[in-house]
C-alpha positions as CSV (number, residue, x, y, z in Angstrom):
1,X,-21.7,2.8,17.6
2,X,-21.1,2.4,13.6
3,X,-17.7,3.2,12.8
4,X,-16.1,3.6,9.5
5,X,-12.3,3.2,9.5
6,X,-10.0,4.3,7.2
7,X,-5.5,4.3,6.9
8,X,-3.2,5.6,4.6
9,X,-4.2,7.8,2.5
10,X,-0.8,8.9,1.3
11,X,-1.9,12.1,-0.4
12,X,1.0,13.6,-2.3
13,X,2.0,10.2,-3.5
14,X,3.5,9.5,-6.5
15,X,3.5,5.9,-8.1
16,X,6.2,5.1,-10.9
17,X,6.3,8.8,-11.0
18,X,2.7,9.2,-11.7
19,X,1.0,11.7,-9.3
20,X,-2.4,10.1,-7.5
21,X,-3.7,13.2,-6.8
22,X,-6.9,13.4,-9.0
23,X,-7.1,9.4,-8.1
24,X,-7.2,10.9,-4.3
25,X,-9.7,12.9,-4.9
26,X,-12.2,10.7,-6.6
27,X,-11.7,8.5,-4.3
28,X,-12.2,10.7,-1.5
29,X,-15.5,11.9,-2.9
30,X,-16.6,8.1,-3.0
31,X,-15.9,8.0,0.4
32,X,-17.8,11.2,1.1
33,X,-20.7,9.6,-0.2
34,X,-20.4,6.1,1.3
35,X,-20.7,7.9,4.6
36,X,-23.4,9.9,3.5
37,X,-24.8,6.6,2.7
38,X,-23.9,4.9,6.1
39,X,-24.5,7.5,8.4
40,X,-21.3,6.5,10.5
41,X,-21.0,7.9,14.4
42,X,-17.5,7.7,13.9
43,X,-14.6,8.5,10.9
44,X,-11.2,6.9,12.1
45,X,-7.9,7.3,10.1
46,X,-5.7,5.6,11.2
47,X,-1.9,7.4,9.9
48,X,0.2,7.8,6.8
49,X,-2.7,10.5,5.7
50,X,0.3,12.2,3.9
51,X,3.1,10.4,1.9
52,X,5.6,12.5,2.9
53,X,6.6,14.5,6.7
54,X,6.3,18.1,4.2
55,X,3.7,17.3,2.4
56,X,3.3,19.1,-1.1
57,X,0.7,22.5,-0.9
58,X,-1.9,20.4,-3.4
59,X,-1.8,17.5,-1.0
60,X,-2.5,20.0,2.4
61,X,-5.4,21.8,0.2
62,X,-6.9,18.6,-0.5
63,X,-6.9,17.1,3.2
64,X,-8.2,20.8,4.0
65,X,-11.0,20.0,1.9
66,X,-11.7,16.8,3.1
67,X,-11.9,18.0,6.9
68,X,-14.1,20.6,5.6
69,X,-16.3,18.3,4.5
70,X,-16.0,15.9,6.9
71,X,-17.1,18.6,9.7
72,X,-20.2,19.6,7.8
73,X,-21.1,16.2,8.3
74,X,-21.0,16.7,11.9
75,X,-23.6,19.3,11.8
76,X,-25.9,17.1,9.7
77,X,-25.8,14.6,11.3
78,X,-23.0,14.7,14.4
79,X,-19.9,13.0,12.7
80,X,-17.0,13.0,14.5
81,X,-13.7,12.2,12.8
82,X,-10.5,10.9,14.8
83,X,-6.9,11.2,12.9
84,X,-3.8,9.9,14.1
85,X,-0.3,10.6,12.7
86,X,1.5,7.5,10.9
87,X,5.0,6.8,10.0
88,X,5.2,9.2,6.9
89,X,3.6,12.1,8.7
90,X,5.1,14.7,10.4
91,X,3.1,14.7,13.6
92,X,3.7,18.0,14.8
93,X,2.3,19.4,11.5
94,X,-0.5,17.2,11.5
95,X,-1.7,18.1,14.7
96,X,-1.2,22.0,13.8
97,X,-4.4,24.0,14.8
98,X,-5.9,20.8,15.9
99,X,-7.4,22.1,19.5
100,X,-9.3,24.6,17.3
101,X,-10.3,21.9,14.8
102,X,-11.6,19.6,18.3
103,X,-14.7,22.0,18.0
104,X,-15.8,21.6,14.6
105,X,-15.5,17.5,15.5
106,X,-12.2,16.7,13.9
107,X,-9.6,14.9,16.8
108,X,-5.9,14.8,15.6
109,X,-4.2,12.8,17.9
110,X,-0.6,15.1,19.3
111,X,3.0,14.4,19.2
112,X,3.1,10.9,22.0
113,X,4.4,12.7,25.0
114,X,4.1,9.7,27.2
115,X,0.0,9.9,27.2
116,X,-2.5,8.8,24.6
117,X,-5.4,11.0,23.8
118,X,-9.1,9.8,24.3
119,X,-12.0,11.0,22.8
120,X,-15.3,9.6,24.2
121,X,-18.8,9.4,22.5
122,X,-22.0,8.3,23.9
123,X,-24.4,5.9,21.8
124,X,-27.9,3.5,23.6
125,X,-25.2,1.0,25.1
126,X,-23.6,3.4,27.0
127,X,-20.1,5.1,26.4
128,X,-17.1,4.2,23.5
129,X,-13.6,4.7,24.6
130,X,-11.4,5.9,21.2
131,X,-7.3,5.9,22.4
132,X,-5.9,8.0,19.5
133,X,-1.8,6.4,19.5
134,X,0.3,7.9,16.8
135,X,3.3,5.9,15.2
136,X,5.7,5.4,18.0
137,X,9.4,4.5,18.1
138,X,11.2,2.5,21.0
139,X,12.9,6.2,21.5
140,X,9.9,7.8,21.5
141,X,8.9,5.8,24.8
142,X,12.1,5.8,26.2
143,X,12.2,9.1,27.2
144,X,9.6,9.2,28.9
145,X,9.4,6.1,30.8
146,X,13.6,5.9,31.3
147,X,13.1,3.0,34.2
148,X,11.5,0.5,31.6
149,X,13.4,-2.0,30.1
150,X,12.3,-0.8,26.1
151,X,14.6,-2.7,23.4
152,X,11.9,-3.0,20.5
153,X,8.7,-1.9,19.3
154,X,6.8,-4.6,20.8
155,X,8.5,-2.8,24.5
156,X,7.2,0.6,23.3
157,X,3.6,0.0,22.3
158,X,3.3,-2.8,25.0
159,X,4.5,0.4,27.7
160,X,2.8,3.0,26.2
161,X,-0.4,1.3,26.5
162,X,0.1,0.0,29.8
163,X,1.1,3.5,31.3
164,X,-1.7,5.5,29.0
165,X,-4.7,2.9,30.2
166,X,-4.0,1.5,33.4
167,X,-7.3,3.3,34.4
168,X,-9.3,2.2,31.8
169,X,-12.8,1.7,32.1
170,X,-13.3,-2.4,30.9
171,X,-17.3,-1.9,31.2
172,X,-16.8,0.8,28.7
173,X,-16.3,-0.3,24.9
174,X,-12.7,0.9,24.5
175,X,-11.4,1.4,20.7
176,X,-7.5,1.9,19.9
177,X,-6.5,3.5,16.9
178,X,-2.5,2.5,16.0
179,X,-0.1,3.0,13.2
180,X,2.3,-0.1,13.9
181,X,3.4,-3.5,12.0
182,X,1.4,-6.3,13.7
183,X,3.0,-9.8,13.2
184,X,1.6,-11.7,10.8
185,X,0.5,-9.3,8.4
186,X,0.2,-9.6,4.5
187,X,2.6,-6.7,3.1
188,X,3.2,-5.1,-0.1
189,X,5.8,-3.4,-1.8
190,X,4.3,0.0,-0.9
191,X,5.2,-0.1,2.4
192,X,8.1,1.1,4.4
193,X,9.0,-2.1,6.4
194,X,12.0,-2.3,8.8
195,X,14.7,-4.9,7.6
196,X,14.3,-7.7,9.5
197,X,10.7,-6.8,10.4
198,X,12.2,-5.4,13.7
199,X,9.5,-3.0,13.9
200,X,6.6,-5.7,14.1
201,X,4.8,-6.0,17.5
202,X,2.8,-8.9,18.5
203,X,-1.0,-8.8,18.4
204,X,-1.7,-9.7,22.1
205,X,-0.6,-5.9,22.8
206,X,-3.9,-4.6,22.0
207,X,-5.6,-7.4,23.9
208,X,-8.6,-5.4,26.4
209,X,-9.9,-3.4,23.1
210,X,-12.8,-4.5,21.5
211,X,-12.1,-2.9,18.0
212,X,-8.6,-2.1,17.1
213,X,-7.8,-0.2,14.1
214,X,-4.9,-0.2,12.7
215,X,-2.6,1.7,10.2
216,X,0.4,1.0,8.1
217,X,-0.1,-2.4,6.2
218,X,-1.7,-1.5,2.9
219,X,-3.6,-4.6,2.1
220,X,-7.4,-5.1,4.3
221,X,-7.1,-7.7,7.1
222,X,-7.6,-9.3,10.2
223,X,-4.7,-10.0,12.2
224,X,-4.6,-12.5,15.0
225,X,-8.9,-12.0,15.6
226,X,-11.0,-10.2,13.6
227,X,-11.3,-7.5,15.6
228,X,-7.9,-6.2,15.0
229,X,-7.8,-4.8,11.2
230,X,-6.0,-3.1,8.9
231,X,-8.3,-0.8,6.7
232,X,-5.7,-0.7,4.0
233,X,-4.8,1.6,1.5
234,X,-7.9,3.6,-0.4
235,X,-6.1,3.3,-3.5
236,X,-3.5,0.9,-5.5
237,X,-0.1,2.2,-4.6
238,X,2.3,-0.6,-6.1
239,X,2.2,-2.9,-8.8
240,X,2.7,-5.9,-6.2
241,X,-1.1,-4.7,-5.3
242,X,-2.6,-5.7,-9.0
243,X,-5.5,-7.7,-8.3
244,X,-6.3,-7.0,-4.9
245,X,-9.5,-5.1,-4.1
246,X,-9.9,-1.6,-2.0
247,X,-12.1,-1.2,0.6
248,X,-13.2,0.8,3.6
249,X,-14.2,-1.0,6.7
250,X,-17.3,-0.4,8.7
251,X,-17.7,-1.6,11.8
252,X,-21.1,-1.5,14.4
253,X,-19.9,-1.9,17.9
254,X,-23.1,-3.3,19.8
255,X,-23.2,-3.6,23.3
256,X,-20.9,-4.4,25.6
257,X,-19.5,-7.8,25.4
258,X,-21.2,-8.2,21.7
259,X,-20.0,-9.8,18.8
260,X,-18.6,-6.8,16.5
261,X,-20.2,-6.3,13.1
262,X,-17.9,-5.3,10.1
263,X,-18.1,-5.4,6.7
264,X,-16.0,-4.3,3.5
265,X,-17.4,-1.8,1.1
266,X,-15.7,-1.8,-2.3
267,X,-14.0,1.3,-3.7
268,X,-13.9,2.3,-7.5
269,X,-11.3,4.3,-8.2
270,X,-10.7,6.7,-11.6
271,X,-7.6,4.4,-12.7
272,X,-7.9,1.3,-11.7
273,X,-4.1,-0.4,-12.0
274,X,-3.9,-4.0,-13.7
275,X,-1.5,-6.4,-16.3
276,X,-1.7,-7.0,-19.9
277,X,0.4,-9.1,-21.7
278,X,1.0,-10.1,-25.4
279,X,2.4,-9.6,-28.4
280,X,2.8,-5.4,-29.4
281,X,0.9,-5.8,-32.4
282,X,-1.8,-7.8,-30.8
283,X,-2.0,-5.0,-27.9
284,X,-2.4,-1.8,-30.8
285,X,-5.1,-3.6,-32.6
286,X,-7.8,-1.4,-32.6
287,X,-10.5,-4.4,-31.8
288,X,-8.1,-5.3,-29.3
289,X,-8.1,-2.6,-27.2
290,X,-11.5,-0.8,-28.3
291,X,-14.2,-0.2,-25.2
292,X,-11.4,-1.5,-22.5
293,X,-10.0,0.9,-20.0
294,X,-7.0,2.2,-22.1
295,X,-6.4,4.7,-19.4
296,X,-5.7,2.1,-16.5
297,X,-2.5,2.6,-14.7
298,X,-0.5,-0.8,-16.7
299,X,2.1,-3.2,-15.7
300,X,2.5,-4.0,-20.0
301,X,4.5,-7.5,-20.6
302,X,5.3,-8.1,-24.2
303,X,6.0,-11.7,-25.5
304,X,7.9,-10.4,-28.8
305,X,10.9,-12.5,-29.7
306,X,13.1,-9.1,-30.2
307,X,13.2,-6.1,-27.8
308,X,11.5,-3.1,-29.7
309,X,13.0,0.2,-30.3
310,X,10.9,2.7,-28.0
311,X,8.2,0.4,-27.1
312,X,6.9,2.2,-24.5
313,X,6.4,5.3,-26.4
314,X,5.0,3.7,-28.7
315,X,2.5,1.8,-27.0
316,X,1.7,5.2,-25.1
317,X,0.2,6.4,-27.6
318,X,-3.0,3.7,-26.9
319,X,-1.7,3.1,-23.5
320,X,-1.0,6.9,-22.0
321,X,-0.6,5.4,-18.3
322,X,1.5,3.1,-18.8
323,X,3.7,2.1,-15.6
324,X,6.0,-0.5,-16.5
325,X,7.0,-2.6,-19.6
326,X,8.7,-6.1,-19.2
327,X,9.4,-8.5,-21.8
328,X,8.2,-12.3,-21.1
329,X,9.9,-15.0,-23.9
330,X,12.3,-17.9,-24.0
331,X,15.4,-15.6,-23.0
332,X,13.5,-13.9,-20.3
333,X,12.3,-17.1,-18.4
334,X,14.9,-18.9,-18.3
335,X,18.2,-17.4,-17.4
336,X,20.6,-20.4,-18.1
337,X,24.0,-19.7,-16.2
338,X,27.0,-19.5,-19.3
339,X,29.7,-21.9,-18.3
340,X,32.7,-22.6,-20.0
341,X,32.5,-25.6,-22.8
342,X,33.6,-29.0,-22.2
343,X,35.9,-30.8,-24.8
344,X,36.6,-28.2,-26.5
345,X,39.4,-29.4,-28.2
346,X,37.2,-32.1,-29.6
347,X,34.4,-30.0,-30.9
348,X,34.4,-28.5,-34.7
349,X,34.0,-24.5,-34.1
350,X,30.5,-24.1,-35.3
351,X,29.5,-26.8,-32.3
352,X,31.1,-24.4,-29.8
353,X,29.3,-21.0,-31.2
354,X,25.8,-23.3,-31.3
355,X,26.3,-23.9,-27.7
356,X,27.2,-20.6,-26.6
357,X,24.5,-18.8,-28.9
358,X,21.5,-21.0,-26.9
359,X,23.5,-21.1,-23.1
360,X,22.9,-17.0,-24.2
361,X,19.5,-16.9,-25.7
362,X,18.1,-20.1,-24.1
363,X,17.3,-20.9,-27.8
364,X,18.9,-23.0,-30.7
365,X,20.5,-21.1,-33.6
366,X,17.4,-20.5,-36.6
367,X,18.6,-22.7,-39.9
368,X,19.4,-19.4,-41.4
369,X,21.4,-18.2,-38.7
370,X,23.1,-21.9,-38.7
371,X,24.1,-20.9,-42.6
372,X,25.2,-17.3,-42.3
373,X,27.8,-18.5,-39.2
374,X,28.6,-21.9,-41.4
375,X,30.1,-20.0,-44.4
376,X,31.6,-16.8,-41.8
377,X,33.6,-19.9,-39.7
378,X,34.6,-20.9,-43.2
379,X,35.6,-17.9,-44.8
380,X,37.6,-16.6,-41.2
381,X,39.2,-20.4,-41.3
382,X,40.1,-20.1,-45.4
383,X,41.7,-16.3,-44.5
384,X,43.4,-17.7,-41.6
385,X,45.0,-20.7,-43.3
């Protein structure tokens, strides 16, 4: 069974107040024609497909479009496509229409109402098992299973498992698709983490699946055996995520009892997001900048001495995606803590501004700055007297 697994696809989102929404769309296309490519059995996406519980009407076109797509696959070539809800969904709106959309191969997981939904499909080795578990809170258990001792989200998923597949069949493979925080996760900034991480479960949960794919950590991973994964996001949606690489996962389930096969396919997407540094005058060289990818989302540090007047605006004019602009010189690194002097009543004035001035600008007066004050501390000291 060849799977290709996918997770928060946040469409709506906004980065730095910069819509992704023609990013979304190329990069949905690539995916389109990696499966087209791969020929998967299977399409999982594992929650967060919207950024926001009302999603905007461009982002619901968009996932209309996709679904569209993604069942005309299932007529080529029998593609089915399982979709859970995640943390930023709303999952009744998610699941809207989706018993009609079971026919064209499209399975949207419901609102948890104390069962998980299975959908089964047949390959050579026999049957595969997919439990479809939407983001779940401790509350969202609780109700239903009132005599179970549920403190955390370790309790929740930990019961809702056990109650959903107590009849599991363990000669069948048996997939689980989940939208939860598995200890021991890389994060980034992009996600919406509980203080205290008191929303992380431990991996051993999902022990008695032979693939596990999982939802809500943005970054691709293992966690705890390579057969639980993150898929990560399909696009860069943070800063904190320059330098990392995007991926979707494919995984071939052999037979039973077989060692999984998965592998990472690289994603290209229309922006990619990265850092440049240096001087502003270096940056709006023309040789400088010529034949790169001016249209990058940025995270721009300048080393200029002096803050400049409407840098950003300026540099936009090379730059137009700009996302953020930080300065990186001998006042920015180091942030020296202004105490009061010492002996002041044995040092001469202009000893006491020099210390100040560099305890403030973590840099020594310039000679000509050393002059001007000189003969101001004179002339103040003359008018005084």
């Amino acid at each position: 069974m060849k799977i290709m697994h996918l997770s928060d696809l946040h469409l709506g989102k906004r980065v730095n107040e910069f819509s992704m929404m023609e990013d979304q769309r190329t990069i949905l296309n690539e995916i389109l024609q990696i499966i087209d490519e791969e020929k998967p059995d299977v399409v999982l996406i594992a929650g967060d497909v919207y950024d926001r519980s009302q999603p905007s009407t461009e982002a619901v076109s968009l996932l209309d479009d996709f679904l569209n797509r993604l069942h005309k696959r299932k007529n080529e070539f029998g593609l089915d496509t399982c979709i859970i809800s995640g943390n930023h969904d709303s999952a009744e709106r998610l699941a809207f229409g989706s018993k009609l959309m079971e026919k064209s191969g499209i399975h949207i997981s419901p609102v948890y109402d104390g069962n998980i939904m299975v959908f089964t499909k047949d390959d050579a080795y026999g049957r595969v098992n997919f439990y479809l578990l939407p983001f779940i809170r401790p509350a969202d258990v609780r109700r239903f299973f009132p005599d179970e001792d549920i403190a955390s989200f370790d309790d929740a998923v930990s019961v809702a498992i056990r109650h959903a597949c107590r009849d599991m069949d363990q000669n069948a493979r048996n997939v689980m698709v989940s939208h939860q925080f598995v200890t021991g996760a890389r994060l980034s900034d992009s996600e919406d983490i509980v203080v205290g991480t008191l929303d992380n479960i431990g991996a051993s949960v999902y022990d008695g699946f032979d693939y596990v794919a999982l939802g809500h950590i943005h970054r691709e991973q293992a966690v705890g055996k390579e057969t639980i994964r993150y898929a990560g996001t399909p696009l860069k949606y943070s800063l904190s995520e320059i330098g990392q690489e995007k991926y979707v996962t494919m995984v071939e389930l052999g037979e039973k009892g077989s060692c999984a096969e998965i592998k990472s396919i690289p994603l290209h997407p229309l922006h990619d997001m990265r850092q440049i540094e240096g001087r502003y005058d270096d940056l709006m060289k023309k040789e400088n900048y010529e034949g790169t990818a001016t249209h990058d989302y940025l995270k721009v540090i300048l080393t200029d001495e002096d803050e400049l007047p409407h840098a950003i605006d300026r540099l936009r004019v090379v730059y137009p995606n700009i996302m953020h602009l930080e300065y990186n010189n001998p006042r920015t690194r180091h942030k020296a803590e202004i105490v009061g002097a010492e002996h002041v009543e044995e040092k001469k004035p202009m000893e006491l501004v020099e210390e100040f001035y560099e305890q403030q600008n973590n840099q020594p007066l310039s000679e000509e700055q050393r002059d001007y004050l000189t003969k101001l501390i004179e002339k103040i000291w003359e008018e005084e007297v």
